[in-house]
N, C-alpha and C positions, 0 to 999 in steps of 0.2 A: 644491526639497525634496531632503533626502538622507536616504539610508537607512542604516541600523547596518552595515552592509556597509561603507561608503563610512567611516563615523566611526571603527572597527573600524581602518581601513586610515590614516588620517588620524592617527589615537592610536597609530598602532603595535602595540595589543594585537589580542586574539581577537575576536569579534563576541561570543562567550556573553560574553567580559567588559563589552563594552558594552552587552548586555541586563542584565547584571544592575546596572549600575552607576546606569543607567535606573531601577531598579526601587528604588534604595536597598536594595540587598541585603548583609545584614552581611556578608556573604562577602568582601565587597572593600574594601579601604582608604581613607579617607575622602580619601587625596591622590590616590588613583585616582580614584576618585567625582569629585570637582574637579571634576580635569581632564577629564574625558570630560564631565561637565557644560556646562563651559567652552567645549568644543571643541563641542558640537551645541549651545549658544544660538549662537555667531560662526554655526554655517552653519543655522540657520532650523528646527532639529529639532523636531515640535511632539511633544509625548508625551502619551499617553492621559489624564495627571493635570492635564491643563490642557483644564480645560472651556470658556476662550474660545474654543478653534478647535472647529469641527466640520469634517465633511466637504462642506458647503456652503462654506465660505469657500475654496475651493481654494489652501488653503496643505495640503490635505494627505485626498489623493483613495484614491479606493479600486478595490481589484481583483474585477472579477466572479468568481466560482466557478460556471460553467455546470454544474450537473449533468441533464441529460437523460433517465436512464436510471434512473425512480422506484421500481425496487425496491431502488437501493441507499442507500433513507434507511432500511430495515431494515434494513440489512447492518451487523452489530458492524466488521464489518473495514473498511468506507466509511468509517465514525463515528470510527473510531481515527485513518484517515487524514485525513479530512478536519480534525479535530481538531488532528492536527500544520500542518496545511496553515493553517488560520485563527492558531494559534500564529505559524506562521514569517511569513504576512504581517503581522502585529502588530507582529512586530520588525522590521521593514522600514519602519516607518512609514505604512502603507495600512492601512485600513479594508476586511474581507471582507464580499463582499454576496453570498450565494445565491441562486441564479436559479433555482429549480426547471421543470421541462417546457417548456424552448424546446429545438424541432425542428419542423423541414418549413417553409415558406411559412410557417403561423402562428407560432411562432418567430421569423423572421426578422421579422417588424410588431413584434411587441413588443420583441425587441430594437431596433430603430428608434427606437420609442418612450422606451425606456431610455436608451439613448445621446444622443438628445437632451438629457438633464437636463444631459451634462456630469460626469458625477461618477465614472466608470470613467478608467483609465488603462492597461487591458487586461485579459483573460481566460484564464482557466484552465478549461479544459473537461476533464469527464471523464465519458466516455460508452463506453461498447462497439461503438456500434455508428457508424459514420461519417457522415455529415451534409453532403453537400455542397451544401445552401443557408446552412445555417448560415455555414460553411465558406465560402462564395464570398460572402457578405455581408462577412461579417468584414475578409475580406484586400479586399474591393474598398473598404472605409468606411477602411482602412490601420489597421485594431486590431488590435495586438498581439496572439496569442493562443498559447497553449503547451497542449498536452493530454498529461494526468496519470494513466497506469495504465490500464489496460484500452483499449487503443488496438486498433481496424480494421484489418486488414490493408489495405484498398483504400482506404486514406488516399490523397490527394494528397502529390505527392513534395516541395511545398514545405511541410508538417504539421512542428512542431518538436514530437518528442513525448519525454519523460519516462516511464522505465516499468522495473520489475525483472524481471531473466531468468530467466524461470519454465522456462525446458528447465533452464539449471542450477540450482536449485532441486529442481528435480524428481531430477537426479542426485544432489547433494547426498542427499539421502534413501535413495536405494539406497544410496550408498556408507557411509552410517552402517550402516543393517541389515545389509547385509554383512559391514559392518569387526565387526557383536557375533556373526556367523553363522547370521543368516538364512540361508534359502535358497529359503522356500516363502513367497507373499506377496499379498495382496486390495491392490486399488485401488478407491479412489472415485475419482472423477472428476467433473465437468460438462462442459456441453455448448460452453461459449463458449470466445476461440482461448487465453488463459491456460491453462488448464486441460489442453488441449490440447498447448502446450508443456512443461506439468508432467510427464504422461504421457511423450510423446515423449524427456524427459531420463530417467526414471526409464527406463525401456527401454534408454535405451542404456548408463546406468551397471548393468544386469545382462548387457547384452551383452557389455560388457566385461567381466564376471567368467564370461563363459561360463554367463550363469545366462538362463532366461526366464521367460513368466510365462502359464497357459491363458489363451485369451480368456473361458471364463466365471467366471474371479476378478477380472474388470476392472468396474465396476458405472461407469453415468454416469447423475448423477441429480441432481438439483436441492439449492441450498445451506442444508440446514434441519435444525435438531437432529433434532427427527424422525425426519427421511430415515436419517440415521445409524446412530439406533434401531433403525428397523424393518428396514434391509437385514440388521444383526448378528441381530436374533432371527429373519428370517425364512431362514437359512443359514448356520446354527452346524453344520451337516454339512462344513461347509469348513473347520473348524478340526481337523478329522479328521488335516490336514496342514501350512495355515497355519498359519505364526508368527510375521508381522510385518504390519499393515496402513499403507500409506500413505493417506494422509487428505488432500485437495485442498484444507480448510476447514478453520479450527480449530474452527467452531461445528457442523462436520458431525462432528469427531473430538468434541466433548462428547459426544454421544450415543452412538455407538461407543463411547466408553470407558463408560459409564453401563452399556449394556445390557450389554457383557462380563461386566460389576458383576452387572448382576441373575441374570445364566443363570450365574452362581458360575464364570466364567474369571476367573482374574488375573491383573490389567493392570500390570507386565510381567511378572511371574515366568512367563506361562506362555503370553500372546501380548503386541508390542510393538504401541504405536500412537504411530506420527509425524504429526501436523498438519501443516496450511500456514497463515502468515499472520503467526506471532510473535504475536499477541495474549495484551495484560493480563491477561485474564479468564483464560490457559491458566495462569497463578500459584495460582488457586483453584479449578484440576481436580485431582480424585486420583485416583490420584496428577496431580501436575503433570503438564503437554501438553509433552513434545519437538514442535519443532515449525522449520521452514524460515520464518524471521521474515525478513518486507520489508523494506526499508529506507526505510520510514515517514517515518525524519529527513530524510535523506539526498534523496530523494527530493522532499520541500516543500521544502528550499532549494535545492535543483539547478534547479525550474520556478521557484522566484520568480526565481531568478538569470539564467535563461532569459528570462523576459519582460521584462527588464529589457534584457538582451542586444538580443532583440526590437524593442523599444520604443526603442532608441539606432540599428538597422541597420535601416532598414523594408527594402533591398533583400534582408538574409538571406545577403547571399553568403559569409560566412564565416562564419553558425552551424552548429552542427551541428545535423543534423535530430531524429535518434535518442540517445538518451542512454541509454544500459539499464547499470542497477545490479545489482551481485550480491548476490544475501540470505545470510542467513549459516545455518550450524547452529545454535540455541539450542536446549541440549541440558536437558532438567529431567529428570524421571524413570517416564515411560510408555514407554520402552524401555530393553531389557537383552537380553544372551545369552538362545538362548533354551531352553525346557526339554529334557533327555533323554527320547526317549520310546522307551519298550520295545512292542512288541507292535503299533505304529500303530493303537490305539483312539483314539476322540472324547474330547479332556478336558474336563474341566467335570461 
């Protein structure tokens, strides 16, 4: 079996040209189409518009998606990734199969179970919290495996993980509110180690402007519109000074920006609000979510590329363990300079 990566490199074009060539996408030229056609019947490419194969006939097998950690099938920003992630192994040529709640000793039987059929050709796990039955099953049965985002610190050192660097991230963010002259500024935050590292970068991109921040402007609280909500109505006395919040969530910054809305602050003329996560949905906040965006793409073909890595080197001696991507600023319009105030009265 060969994957768009392989045909990509084989054809001499880009991989997005031989997905879309794949797809019969007008975009590409019918001599292009051909030949990329051409070039994956000679090496066995089966594509999703040919209904003789399945993923039974092992001409063309598929990749586990271990997810373990079941509150992130609510999570908009899971779904976004995960989304890119079943995208990118498609183009790969694999078939994505979601595993939901395998962990501990029961985990591992059913995994057992699974792997017997034969129809995995390794896993992507993504979980927060680390797993070492999982984890020692895995590598003792010789299954490839790469974990994707929200990684353990007390992983085992041979762990191939995939993951964006949430410390810079988190600076990224200071250095935008800064660069518009903030100076006074709320953090949400939560409890897990992302989160964690968000904080840690924003801190120190104020430290380096000689700026800091009290610890009861710092809020750690759980990732839900909601929460958002109710932390801004329930300490609008802090806006007495604040004028910029960082937001660890994009789905935590909806609410924050809402209730600003409702208690008549305006978002940003008069406080900014920066998100985390780059989410779709932050298109259709108003105003739009500024927001420190993953790198969602980048990310699901850096682990597929990995477990493929994986999958050719069972000994690992020359992958790299750690892979950390940089998010970028994606700048919309819930922040700006922020207002003159006379007199330091509460606005709104």
């Amino acid at each position: 079996m060969i994957s768009t990566r392989e045909l990509a490199r084989i054809a001499n074009v880009s991989q997005s040209t031989v997905s879309r060539s794949l797809r019969d996408s007008p975009e590409i030229s019918v001599e292009t189409k051909t030949r990329i056609w051409n070039i994956a019947k000679q090496h066995g490419y089966i594509t999703r518009e040919n209904p003789s194969k399945t993923v039974m006939s092992g001409q063309r097998k598929a990749i586990g998606v271990l997810i373990t950690f079941l509150p992130f099938l609510n999570d908009i920003c899971m779904n976004q990734l995960l989304s890119t992630l079943y995208s990118s192994i498609e183009e790969e040529n694999y078939y994505a199969i979601p595993l939901i709640n395998y962990s501990g000793e029961e985990g591992v039987q059913k995994l057992r179970n699974f792997i017997r059929l034969g129809l995995v050709e390794g896993f992507i796990i993504i979980n927060r919290t680390y797993d070492p039955a999982i984890d020692a099953y895995l590598n003792g049965v010789g299954m490839p495996v790469v974990y994707l985002i929200y990684y353990s610190r007390d992983a085992a050192e041979h762990t191939v993980i995939v993951d964006a660097d949430n410390y810079m991230g988190g600076h990224i963010a200071a250095q935008h509110l800064i660069s518009l002259g903030h100076r006074d500024f709320i953090v949400i935050t939560s409890q897990w180690d992302e989160f964690k590292d968000r904080t840690r970068g924003f801190l120190s991109g104020l430290s380096d402007n000689g700026l800091s921040i009290p610890p009861e402007n710092i809020f750690c609280e759980d990732c839900f519109y909601d929460v958002g909500y109710r932390l801004i109505s329930e300490n609008l006395h802090l806006f007495q000074k604040a004028t910029a919040i960082y937001v660890q969530a994009d789905i935590v910054a909806f609410g924050v920006v809402n209730a600003l809305k409702d208690h008549g602050i305006s978002v940003p003329d008069e406080v900014s609000v920066i998100g985390t996560d780059g989410l779709e949905l932050g298109a259709l906040c108003r105003p739009q979510l500024t927001s420190i965006a993953s790198p969602f793409r980048d990310m699901a073909n850096i682990t597929i590329g990995k477990l493929m890595e994986v999958s050719n080197n069972p000994g690992k001696e020359t992958i790299t363990t750690r892979t950390i991507l940089p998010p970028s600023l994606l700048v919309r319009e819930s922040t700006a300079p922020p207002p003159r105030r006379t007199g330091g009265g509460e606005i709104g």
